[in-house]
CHARMM internal coordinates of N, CA and C (Angstrom, degrees):
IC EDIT
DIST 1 N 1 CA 1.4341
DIST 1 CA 1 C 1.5227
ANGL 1 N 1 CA 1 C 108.76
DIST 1 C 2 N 1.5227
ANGL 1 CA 1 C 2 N 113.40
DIHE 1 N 1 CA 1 C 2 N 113.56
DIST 2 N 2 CA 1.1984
ANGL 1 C 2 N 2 CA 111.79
DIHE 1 CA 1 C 2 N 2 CA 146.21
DIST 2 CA 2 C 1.1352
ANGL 2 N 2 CA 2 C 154.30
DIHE 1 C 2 N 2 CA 2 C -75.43
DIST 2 C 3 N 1.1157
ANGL 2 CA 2 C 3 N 122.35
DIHE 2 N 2 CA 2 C 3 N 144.39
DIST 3 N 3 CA 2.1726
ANGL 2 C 3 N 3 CA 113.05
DIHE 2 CA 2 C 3 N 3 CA -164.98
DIST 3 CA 3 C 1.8639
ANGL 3 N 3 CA 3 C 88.28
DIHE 2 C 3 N 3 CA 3 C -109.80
DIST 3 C 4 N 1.8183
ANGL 3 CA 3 C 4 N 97.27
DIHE 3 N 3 CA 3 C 4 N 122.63
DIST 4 N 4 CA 1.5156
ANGL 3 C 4 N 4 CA 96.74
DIHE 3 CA 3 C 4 N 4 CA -177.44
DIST 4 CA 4 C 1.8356
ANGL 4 N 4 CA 4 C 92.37
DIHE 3 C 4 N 4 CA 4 C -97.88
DIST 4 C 5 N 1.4794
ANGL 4 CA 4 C 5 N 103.72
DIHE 4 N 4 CA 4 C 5 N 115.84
DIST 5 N 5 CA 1.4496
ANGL 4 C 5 N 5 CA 96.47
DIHE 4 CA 4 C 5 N 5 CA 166.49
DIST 5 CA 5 C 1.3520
ANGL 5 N 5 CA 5 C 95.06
DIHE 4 C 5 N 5 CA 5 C -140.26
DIST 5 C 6 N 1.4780
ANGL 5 CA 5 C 6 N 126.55
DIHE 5 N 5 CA 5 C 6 N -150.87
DIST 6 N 6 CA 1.6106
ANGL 5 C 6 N 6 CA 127.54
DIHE 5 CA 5 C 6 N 6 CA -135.04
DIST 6 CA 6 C 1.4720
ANGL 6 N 6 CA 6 C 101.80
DIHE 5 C 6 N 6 CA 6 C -91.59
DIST 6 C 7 N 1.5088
ANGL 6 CA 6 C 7 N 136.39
DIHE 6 N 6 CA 6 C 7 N 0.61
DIST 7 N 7 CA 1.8015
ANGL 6 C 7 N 7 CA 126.79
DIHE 6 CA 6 C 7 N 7 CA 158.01
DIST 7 CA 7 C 1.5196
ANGL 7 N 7 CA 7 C 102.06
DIHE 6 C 7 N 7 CA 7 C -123.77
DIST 7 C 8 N 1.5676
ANGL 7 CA 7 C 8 N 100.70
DIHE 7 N 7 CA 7 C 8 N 55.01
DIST 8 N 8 CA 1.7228
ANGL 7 C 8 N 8 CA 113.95
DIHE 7 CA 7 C 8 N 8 CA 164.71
DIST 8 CA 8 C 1.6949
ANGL 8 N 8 CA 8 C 85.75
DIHE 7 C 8 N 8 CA 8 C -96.41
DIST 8 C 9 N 1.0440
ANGL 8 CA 8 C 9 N 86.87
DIHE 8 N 8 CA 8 C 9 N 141.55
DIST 9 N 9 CA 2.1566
ANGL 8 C 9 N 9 CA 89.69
DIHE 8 CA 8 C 9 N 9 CA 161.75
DIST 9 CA 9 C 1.6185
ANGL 9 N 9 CA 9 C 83.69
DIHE 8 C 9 N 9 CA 9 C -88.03
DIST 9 C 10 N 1.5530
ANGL 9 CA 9 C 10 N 93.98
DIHE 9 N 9 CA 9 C 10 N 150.88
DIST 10 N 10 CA 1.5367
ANGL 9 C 10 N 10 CA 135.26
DIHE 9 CA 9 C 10 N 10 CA -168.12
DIST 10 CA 10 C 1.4995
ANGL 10 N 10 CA 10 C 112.48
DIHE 9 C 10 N 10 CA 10 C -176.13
DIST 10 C 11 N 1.0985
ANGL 10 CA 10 C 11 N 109.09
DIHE 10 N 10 CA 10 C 11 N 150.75
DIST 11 N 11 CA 1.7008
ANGL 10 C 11 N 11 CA 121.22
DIHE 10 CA 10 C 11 N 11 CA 156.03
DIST 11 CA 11 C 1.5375
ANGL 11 N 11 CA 11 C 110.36
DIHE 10 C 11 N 11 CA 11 C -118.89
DIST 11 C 12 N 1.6660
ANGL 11 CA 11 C 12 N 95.61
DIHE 11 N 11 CA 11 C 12 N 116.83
DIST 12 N 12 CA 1.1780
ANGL 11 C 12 N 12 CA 99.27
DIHE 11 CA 11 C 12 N 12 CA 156.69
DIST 12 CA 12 C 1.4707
ANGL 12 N 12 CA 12 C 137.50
DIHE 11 C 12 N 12 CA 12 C -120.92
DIST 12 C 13 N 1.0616
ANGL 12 CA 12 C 13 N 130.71
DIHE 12 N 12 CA 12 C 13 N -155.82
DIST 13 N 13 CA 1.7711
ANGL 12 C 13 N 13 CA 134.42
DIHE 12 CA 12 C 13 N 13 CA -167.24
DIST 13 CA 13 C 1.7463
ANGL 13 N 13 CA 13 C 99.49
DIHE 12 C 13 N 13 CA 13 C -76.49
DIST 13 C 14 N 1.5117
ANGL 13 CA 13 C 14 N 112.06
DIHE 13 N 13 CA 13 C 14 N -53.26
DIST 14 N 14 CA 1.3576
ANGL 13 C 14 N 14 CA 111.90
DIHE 13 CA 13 C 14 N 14 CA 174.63
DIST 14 CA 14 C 1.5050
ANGL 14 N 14 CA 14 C 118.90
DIHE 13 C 14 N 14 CA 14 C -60.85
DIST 14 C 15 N 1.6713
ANGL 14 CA 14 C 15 N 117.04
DIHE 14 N 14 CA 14 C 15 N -13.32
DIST 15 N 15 CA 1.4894
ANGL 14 C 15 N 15 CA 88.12
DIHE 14 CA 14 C 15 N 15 CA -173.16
DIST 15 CA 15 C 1.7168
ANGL 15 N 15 CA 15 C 96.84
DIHE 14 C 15 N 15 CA 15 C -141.15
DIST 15 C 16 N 1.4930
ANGL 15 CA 15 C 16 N 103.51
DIHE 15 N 15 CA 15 C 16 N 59.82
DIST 16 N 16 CA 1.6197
ANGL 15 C 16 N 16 CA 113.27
DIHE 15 CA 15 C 16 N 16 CA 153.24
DIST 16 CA 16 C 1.2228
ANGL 16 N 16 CA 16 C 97.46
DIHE 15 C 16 N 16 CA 16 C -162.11
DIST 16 C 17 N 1.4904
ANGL 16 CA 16 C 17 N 107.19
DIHE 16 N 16 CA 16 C 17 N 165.04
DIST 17 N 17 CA 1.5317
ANGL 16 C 17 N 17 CA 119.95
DIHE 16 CA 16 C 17 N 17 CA -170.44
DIST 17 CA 17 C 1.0698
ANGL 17 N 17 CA 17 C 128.10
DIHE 16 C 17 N 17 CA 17 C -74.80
DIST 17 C 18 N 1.6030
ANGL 17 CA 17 C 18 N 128.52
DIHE 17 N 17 CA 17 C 18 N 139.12
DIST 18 N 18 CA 1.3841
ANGL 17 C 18 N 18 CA 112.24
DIHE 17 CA 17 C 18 N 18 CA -175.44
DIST 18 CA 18 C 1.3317
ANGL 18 N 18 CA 18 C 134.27
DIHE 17 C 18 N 18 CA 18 C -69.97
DIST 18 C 19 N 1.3864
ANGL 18 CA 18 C 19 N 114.23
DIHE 18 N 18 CA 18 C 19 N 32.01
DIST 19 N 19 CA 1.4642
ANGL 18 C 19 N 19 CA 130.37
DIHE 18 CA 18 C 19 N 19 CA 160.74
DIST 19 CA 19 C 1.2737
ANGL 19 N 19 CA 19 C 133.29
DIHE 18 C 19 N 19 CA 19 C -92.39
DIST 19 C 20 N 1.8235
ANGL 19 CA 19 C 20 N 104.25
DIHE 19 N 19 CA 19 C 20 N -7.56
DIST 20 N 20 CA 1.0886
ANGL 19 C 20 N 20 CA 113.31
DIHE 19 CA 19 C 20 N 20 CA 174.59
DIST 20 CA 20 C 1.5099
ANGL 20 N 20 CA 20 C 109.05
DIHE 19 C 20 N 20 CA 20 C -88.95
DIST 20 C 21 N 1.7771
ANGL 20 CA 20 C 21 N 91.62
DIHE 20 N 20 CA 20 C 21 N 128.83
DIST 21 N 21 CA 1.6923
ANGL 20 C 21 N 21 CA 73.98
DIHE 20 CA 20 C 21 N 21 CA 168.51
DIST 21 CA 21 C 1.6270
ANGL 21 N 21 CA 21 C 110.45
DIHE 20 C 21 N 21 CA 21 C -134.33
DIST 21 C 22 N 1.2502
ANGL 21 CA 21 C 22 N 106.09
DIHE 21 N 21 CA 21 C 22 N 18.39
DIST 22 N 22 CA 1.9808
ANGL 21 C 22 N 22 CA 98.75
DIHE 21 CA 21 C 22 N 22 CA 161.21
DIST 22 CA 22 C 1.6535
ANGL 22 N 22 CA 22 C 84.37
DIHE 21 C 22 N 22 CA 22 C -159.72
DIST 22 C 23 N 1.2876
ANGL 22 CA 22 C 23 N 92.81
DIHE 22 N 22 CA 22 C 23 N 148.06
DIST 23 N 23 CA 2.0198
ANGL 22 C 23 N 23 CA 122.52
DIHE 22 CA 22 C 23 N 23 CA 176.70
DIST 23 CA 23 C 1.2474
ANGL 23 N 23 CA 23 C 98.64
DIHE 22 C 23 N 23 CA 23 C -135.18
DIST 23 C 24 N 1.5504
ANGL 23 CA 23 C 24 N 96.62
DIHE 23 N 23 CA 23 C 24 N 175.98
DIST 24 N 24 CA 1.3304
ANGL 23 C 24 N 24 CA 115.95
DIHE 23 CA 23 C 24 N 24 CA -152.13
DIST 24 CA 24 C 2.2407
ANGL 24 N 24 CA 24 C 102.64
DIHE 23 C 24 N 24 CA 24 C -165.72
DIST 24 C 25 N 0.9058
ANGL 24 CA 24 C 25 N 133.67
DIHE 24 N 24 CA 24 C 25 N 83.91
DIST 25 N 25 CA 1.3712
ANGL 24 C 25 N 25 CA 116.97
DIHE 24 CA 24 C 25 N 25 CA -153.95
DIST 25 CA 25 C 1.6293
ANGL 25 N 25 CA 25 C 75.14
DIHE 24 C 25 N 25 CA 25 C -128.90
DIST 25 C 26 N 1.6568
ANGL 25 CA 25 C 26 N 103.79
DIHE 25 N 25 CA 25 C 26 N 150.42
DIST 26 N 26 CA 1.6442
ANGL 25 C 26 N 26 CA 125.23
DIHE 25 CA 25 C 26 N 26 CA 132.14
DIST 26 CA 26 C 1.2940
ANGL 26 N 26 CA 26 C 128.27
DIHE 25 C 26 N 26 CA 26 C -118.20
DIST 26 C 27 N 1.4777
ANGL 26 CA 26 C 27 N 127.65
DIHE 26 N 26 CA 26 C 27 N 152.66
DIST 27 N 27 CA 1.1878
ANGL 26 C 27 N 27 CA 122.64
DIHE 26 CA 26 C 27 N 27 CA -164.33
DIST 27 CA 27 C 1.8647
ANGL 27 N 27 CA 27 C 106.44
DIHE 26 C 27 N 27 CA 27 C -123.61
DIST 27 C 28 N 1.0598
ANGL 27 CA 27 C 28 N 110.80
DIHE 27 N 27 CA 27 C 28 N 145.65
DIST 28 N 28 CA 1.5882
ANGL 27 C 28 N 28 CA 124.37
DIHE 27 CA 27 C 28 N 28 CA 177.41
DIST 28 CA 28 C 1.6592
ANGL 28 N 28 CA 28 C 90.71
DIHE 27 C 28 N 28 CA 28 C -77.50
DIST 28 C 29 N 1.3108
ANGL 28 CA 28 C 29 N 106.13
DIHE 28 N 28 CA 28 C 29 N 113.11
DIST 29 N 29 CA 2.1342
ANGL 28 C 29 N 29 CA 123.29
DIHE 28 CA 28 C 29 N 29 CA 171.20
DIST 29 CA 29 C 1.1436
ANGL 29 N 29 CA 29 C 86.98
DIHE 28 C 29 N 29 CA 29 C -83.54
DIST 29 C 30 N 1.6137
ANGL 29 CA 29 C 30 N 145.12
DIHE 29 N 29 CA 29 C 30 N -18.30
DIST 30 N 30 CA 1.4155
ANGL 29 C 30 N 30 CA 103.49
DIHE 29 CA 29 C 30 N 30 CA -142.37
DIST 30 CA 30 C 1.7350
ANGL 30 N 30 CA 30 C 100.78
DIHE 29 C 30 N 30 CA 30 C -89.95
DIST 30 C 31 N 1.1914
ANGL 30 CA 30 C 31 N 118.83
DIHE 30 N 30 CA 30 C 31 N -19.45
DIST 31 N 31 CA 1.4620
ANGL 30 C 31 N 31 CA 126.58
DIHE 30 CA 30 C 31 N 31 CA 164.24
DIST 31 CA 31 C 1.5887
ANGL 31 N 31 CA 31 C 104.13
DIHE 30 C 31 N 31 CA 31 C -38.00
DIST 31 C 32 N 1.4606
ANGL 31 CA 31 C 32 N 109.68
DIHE 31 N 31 CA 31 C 32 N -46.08
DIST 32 N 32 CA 1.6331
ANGL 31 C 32 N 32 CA 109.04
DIHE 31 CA 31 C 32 N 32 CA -149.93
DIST 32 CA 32 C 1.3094
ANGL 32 N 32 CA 32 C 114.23
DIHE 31 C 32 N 32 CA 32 C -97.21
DIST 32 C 33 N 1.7540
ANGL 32 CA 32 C 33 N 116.20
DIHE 32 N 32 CA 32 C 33 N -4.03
DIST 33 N 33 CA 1.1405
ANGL 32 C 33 N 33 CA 118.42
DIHE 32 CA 32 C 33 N 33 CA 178.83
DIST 33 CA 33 C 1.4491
ANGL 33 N 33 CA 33 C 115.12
DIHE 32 C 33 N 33 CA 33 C -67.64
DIST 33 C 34 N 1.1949
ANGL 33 CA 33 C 34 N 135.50
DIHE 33 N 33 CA 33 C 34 N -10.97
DIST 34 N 34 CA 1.3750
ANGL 33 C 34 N 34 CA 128.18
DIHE 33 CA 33 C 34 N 34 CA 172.32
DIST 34 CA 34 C 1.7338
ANGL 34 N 34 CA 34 C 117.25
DIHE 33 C 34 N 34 CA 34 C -73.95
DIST 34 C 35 N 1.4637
ANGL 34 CA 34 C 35 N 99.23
DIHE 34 N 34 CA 34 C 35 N -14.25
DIST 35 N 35 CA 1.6355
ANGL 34 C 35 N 35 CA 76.19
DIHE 34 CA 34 C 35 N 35 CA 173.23
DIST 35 CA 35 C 1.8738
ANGL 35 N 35 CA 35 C 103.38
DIHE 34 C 35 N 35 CA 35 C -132.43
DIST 35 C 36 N 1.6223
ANGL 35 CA 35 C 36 N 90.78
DIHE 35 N 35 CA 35 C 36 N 59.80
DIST 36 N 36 CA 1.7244
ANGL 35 C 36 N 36 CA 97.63
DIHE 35 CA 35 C 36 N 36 CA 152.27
DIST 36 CA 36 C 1.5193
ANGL 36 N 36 CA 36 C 112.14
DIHE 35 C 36 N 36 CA 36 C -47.98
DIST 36 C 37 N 1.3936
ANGL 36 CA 36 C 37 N 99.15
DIHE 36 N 36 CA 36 C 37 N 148.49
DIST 37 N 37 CA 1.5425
ANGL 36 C 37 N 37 CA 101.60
DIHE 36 CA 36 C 37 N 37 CA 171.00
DIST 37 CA 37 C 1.3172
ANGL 37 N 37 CA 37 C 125.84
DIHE 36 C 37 N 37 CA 37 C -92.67
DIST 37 C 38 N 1.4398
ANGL 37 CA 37 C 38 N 97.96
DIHE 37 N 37 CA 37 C 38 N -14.26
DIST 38 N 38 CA 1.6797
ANGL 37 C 38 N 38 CA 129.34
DIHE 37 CA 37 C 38 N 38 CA -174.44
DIST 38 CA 38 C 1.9722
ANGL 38 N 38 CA 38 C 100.07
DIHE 37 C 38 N 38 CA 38 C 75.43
DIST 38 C 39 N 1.3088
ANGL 38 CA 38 C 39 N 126.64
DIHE 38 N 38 CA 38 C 39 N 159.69
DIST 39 N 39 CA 1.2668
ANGL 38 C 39 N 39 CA 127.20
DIHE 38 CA 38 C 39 N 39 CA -172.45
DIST 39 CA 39 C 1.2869
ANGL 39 N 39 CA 39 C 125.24
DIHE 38 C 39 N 39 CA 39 C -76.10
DIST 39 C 40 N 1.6939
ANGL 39 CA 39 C 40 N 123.82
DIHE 39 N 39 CA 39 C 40 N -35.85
DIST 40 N 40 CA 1.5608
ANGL 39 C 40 N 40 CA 128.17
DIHE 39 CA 39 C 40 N 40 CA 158.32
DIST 40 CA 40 C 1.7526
ANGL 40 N 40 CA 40 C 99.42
DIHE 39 C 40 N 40 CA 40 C -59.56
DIST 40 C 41 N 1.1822
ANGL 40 CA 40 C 41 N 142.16
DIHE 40 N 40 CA 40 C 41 N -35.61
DIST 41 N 41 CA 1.6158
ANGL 40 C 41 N 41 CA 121.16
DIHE 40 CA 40 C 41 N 41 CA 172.62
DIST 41 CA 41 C 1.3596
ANGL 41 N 41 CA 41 C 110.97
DIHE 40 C 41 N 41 CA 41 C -61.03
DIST 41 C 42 N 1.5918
ANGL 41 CA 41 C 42 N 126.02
DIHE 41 N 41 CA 41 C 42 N -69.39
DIST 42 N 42 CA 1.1499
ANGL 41 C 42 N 42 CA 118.14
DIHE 41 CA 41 C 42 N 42 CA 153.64
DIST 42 CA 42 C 1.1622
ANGL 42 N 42 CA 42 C 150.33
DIHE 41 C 42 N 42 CA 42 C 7.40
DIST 42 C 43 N 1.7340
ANGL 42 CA 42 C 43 N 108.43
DIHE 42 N 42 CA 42 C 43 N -63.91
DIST 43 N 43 CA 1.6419
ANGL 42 C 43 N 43 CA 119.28
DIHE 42 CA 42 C 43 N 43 CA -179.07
DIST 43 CA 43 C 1.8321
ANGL 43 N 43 CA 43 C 101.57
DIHE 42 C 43 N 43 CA 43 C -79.21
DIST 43 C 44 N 1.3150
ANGL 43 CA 43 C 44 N 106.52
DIHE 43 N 43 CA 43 C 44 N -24.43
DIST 44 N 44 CA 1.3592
ANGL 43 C 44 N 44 CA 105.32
DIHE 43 CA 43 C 44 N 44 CA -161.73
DIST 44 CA 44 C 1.2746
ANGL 44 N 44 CA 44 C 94.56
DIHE 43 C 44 N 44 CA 44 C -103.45
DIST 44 C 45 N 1.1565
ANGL 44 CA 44 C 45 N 152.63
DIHE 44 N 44 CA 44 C 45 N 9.41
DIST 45 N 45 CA 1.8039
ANGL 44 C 45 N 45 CA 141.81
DIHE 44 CA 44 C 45 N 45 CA 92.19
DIST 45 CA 45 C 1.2821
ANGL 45 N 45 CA 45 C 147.01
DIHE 44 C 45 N 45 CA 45 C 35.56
DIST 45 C 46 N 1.6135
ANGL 45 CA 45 C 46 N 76.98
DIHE 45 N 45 CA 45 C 46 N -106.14
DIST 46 N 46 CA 1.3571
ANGL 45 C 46 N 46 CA 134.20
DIHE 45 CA 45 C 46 N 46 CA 127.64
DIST 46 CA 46 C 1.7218
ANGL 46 N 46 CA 46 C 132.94
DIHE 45 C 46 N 46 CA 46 C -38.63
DIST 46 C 47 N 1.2147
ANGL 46 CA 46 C 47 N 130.07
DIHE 46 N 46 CA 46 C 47 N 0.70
DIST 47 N 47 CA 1.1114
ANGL 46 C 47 N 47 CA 145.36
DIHE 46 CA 46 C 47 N 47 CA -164.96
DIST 47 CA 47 C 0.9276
ANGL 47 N 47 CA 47 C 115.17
DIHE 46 C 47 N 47 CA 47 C -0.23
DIST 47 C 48 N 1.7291
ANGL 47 CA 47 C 48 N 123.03
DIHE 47 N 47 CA 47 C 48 N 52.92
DIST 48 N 48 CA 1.1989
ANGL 47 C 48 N 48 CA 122.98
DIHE 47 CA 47 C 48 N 48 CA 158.99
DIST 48 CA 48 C 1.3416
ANGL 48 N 48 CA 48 C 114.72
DIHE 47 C 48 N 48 CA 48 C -103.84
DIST 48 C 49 N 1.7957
ANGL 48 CA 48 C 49 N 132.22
DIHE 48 N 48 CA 48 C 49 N 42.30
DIST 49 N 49 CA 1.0047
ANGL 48 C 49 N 49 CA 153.87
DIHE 48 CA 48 C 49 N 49 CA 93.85
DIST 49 CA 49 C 1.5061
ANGL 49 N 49 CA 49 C 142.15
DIHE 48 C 49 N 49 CA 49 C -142.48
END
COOR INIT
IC SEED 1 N 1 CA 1 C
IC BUILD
């Protein structure tokens, strides 16, 4: 489980031009696999327990 917060790669509205009007991105996980959250961190997040 990944936790998407603010040095997730993303595209957002603030940071492409307003000429874009449909994207399409993939991202390399293998950088990001070191900070799984594991799935009980996750749900409990998530406060679904």
């Amino acid at each position: 489980m990944l936790e998407v917060g603010e040095d997730f790669p993303r595209l957002m509205h603030g940071n492409v031009t307003p000429g874009v009007i449909s994207a399409r991105y993939e991202i390399n996980i293998e950088p990001l696999l070191s900070q799984d959250i594991g799935l009980t961190t996750a749900l409990k997040k998530l406060e679904m327990i």
